[in-house]
C-alpha positions as a printed NumPy array, in Angstrom:
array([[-13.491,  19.541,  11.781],
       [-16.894,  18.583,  10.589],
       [-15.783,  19.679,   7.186],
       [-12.972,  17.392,   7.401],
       [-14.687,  14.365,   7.837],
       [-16.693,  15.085,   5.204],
       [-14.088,  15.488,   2.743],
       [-12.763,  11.898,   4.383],
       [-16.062,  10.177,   3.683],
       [-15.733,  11.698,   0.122],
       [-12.969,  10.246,  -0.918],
       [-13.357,   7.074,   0.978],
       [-16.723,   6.969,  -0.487],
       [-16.274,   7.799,  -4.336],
       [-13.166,   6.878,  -6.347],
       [-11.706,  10.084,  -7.108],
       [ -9.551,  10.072, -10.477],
       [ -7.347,  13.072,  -9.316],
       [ -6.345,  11.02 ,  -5.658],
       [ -5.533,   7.592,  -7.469],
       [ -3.934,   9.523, -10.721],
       [ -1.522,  11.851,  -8.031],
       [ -0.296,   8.595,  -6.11 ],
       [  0.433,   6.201,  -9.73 ],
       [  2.258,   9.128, -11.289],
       [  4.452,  10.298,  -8.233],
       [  5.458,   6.651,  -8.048],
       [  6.906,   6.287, -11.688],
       [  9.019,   8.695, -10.935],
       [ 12.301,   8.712,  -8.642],
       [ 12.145,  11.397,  -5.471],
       [ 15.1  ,  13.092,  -7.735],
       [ 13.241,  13.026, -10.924],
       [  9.729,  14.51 ,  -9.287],
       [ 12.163,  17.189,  -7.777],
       [ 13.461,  18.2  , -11.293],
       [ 10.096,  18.235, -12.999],
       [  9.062,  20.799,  -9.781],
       [ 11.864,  22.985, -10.849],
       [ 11.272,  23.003, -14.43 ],
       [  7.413,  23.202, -13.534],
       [  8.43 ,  26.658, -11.221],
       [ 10.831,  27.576, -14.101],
       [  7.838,  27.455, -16.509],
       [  5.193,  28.847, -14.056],
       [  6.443,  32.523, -14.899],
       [  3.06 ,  34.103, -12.934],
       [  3.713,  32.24 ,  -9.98 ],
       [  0.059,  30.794,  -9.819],
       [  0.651,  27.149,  -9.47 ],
       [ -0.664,  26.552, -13.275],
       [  0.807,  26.593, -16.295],
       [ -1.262,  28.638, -18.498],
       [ -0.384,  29.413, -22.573],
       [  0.99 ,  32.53 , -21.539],
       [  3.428,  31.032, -19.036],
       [  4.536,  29.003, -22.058],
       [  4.913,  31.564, -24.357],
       [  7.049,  33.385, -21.507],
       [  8.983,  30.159, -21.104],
       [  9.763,  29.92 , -24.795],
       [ 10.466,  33.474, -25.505],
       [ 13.302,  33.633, -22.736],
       [ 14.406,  30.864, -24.412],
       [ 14.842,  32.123, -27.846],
       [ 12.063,  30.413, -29.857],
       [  8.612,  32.5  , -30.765],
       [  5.9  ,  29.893, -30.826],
       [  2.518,  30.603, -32.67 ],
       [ -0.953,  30.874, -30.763],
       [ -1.162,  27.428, -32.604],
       [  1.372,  25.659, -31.129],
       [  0.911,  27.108, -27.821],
       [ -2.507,  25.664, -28.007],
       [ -1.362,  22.463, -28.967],
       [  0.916,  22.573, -25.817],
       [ -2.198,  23.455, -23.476],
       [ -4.202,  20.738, -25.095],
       [ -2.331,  18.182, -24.147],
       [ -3.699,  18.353, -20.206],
       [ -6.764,  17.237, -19.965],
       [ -7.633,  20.113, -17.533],
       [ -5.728,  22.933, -15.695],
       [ -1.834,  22.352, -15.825],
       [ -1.124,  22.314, -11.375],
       [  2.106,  20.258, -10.769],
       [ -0.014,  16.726, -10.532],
       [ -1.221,  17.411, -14.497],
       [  2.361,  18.76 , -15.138],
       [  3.941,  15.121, -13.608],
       [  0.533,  13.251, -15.667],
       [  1.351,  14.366, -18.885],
       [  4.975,  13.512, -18.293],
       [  4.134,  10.226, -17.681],
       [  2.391,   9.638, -20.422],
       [  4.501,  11.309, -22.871],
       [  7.907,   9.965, -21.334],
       [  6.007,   5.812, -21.02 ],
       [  8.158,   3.305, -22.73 ],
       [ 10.649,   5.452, -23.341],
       [ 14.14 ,   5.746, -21.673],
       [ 16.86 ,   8.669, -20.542],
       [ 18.869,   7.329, -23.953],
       [ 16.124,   7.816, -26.286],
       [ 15.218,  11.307, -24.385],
       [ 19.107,  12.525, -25.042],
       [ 18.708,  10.871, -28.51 ],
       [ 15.789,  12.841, -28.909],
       [ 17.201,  16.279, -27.735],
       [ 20.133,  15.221, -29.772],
       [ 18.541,  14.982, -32.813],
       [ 18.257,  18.607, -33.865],
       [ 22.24 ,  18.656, -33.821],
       [ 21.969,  15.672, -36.189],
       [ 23.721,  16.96 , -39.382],
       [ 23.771,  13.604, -41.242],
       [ 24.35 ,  10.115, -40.554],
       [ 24.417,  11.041, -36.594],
       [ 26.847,  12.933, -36.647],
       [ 26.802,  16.577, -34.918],
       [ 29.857,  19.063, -34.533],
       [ 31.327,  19.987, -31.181],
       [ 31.324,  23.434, -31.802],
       [ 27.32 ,  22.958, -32.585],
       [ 26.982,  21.049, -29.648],
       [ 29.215,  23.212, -27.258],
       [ 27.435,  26.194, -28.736],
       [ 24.107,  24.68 , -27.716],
       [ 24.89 ,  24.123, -24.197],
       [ 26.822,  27.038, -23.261],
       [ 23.66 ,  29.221, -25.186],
       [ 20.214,  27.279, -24.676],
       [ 17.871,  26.562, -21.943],
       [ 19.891,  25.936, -18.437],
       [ 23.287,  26.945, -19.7  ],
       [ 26.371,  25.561, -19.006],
       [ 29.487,  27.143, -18.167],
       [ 32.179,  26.833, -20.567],
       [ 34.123,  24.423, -18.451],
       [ 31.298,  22.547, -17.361],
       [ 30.357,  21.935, -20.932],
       [ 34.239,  20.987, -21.918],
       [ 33.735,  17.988, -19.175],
       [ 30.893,  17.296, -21.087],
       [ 31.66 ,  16.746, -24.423],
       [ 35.601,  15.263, -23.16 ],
       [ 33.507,  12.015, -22.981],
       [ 32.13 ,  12.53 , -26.865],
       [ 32.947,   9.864, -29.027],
       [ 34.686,  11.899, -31.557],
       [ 36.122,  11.435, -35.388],
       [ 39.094,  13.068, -37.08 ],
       [ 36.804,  15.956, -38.031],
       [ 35.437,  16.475, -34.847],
       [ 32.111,  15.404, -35.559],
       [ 30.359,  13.591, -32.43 ],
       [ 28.301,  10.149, -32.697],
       [ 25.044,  11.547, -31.011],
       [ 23.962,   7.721, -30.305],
       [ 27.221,   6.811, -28.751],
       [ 27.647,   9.689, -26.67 ],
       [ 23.86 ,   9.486, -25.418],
       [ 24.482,   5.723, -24.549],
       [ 27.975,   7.188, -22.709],
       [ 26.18 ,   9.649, -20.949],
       [ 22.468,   7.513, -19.821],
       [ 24.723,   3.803, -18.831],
       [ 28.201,   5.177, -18.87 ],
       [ 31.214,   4.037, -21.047],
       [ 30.328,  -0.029, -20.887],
       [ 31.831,  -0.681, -24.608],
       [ 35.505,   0.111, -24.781],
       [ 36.715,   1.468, -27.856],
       [ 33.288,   2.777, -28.893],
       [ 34.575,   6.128, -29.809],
       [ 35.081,   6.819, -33.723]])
């Protein structure tokens, strides 16, 4: 117990960055949200350490189909101002994902299906999600993209169908 109090009169007694940084981040986030970022973070964590080190990364992205360069992984690991635990994981979140909302995330993802003028085909876009990172089943990705705001050629308006999917279908007859 002695070792307890200590560790009480610690933190009472300093101002400990890691304490005050834990209890701001976990509050910008929704319960739901923290518990998707702790199953991507357990996704990514491929030794099972409780850190995300480069080569957890490069496991990450190699399951997923993309070879990244010691450079780039580097980058990645760079970013965290220390070791990568969950708390960093949610910090660097937070910092990336600031001023920003789900729209512009989707628009973001989006926007290597662009294929001009914001337009992306549904085959390119059912592809993706049936194929990439957690995959959908085909029917599950049919529900999907049945809300797409479509043309004649089948091309989908990525920033329609993100605003569809982040605040639902507000504007009637927004679909091409």
């Amino acid at each position: 117990m002695g070792e307890g109090e200590g560790s009480k009169k610690a933190k009472t007694g300093s101002k400990k960055r890691a304490a005050r940084t834990t209890s701001n981040v976990f509050a910008m986030f929704t319960p739901h949200q923290v518990q998707e970022f702790k199953e991507a973070f357990q996704m990514i964590d491929q030794d099972k350490d409780g850190f995300i080190s480069k080569n957890d990364i490069r496991a990450t992205f190699d399951s997923l189909g993309r070879l990244c360069t010691d450079a780039e992984l580097e980058s990645m690991i760079q970013e965290a101002p220390g070791p990568i635990n969950f708390t960093m994981f949610l910090t660097v979140f937070s910092d990336r994902t600031q001023g920003t909302d789900e729209e512009d995330v989707i628009l973001n993802a989006f926007a290597q299906y662009d294929e001009g003028e914001g337009l992306c085909r549904e085959e390119t876009l059912r592809h993706a999600l049936v194929t990439w990172g957690e995959k959908f089943s085909e029917s599950e990705a049919e529900k999907i993209l049945a809300e797409a705001p479509m043309d004649r050629k089948g091309n989908i308006d990525i920033k329609k169908f993100a605003h569809i999917l982040t605040r639902g279908e507000e504007d009637e007859g927004t679909a091409a």
